[in-house]
Structure formats: structure tokens, C-alpha cells
C-alpha positions in Angstrom: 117.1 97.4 111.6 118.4 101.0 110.9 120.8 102.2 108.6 124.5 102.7 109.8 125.8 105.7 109.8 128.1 105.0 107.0 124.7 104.0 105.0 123.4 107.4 106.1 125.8 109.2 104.5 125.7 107.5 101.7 122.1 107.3 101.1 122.1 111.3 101.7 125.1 111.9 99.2 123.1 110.3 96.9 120.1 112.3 97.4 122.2 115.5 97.3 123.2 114.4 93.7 120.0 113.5 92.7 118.7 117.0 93.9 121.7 118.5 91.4 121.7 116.7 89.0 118.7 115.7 88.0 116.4 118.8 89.4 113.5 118.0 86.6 113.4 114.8 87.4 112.9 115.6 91.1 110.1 118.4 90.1 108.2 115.8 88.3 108.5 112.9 91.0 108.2 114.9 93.7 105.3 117.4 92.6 104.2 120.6 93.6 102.1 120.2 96.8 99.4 123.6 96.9 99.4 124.8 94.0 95.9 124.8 91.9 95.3 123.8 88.4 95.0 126.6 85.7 90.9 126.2 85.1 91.8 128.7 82.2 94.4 126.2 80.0 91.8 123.0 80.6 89.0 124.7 79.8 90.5 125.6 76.8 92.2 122.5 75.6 88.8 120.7 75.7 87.1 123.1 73.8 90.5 123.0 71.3 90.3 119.1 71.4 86.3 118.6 71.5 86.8 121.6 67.8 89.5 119.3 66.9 87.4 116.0 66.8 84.1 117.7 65.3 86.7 118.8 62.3 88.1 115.4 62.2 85.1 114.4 61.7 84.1 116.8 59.2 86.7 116.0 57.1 86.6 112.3 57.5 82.8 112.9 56.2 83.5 115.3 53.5 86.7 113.4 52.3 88.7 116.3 52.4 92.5 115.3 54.2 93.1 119.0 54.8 90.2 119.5 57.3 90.8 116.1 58.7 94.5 116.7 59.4 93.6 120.7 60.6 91.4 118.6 63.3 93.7 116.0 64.3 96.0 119.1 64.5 93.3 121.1 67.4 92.9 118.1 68.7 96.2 117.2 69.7 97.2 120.4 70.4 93.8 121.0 72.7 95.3 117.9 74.7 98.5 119.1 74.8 97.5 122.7 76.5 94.9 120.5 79.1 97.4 118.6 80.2 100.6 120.8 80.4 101.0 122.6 83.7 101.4 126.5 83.4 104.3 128.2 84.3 102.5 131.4 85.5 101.9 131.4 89.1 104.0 127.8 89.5 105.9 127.4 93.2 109.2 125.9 92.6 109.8 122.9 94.7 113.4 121.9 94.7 114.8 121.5 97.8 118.2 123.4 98.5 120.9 121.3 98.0 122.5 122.4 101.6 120.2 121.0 103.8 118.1 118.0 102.4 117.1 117.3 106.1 115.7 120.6 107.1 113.4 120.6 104.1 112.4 116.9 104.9 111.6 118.1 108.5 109.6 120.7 107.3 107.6 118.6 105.0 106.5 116.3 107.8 109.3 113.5 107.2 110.5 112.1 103.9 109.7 109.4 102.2 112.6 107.4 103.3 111.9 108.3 106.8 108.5 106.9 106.1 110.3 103.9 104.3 113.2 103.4 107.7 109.7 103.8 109.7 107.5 101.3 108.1 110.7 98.7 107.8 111.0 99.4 112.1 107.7 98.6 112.1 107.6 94.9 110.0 111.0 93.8 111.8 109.4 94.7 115.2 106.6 92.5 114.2 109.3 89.6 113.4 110.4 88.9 116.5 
């Protein structure tokens, strides 16, 4: 059963404010399709967090807190740089908040397009 048009216009004011309001949340959701990790900040948080444990452990052996918490330190900060996404070279992908459709169309269809598609599909099935 498709949506009226009235639900239509609804459903897309809602995305509009979702695009505007809540941009980061969109980013985060909706991902960043073609762009490549950094090898470079990975890398380097591993070796951060692999220095980080071996001084954990250092100072867990040697009973000195200082080196321990110096380790714990590398270490969480070696996971934090692994795992962050670089802003060098990132591809913004918010949509603009004029067209929502065109940028759907361009993407291949959106995901409620895949959603109204799939729901066509079960109800067809039905009867």
C-alpha cells in the first residue's frame, strides 16, 4: 500500500528537518560512501596502543603507577587515533536541504524507497 500524498509530504518535511537539524547525526548514520581509510592514523594508533600495553605492563611488573598510568595513557590514546576518522581529504556527505529527492535519485534510490519497495513487495505476496 503506498503512502498518500499527504504522508509524502510529511515524511519528506521530516527528512528536510532531520537534514538541518541534526547534520551530524546524518554524517554518522548515513556514512561517507568512497572515501578510503587513513592507513597512516591506524598504523599509528596500533603501534601507540601495542607501546601503550608493553608500558602497562612494564609498570604493572615494576610496581611503578607512573609508568603504568603513562601506558594506559598511549594506549587509549593509540585507540583513539585508530579509530577516529581524519578530516584531511574527508568528502562531505550531507545532502542539500533543497532537493532531498534529486540526491536520493542520484544515489540509486533511498532507503525509504527501498523500505516503500520491499513493503509493495510483502503486500503483493498477501493477496
Amino acid at each position: 500500500m503506498p503512502l498518500s500524498e499527504q504522508e509524502q509530504r510529511l515524511l519528506e518535511e521530516m527528512e528536510r528537518n532531520l537534514y538541518r537539524n541534526d547534520a551530524d547525526f546524518v554524517h554518522a548514520v548515513g556514512g561517507v560512501r568512497g572515501r578510503r581509510p587513513d592507513y597512516r592514523s591506524i598504523v599509528l594508533g596500533v603501534l601507540l596502543a601495542v607501546a601503550g600495553v608493553g608500558a602497562l605492563i612494564a609498570g604493572v611488573a615494576l610496581q611503578l603507577l607512573i609508568v603504568g598510568i603513562v601506558g594506559f595513557a598511549l594506549m587509549f590514546a593509540g585507540v583513539l587515533i585508530a579509530i577516529t576518522p581524519s578530516k584531511r581529504g574527508a568528502v562531505t556527505a550531507a545532502p542539500s536541504e533543497a532537493s532531498p529527492s534529486r540526491n536520493r535519485a542520484r544515489s540509486g534510490g533511498g532507503f525509504m524507497d527501498r523500505l516503500n519497495d520491499r513493503w509493495d513487495r510483502r503486500q503483493e505476496g498477501r493477496d
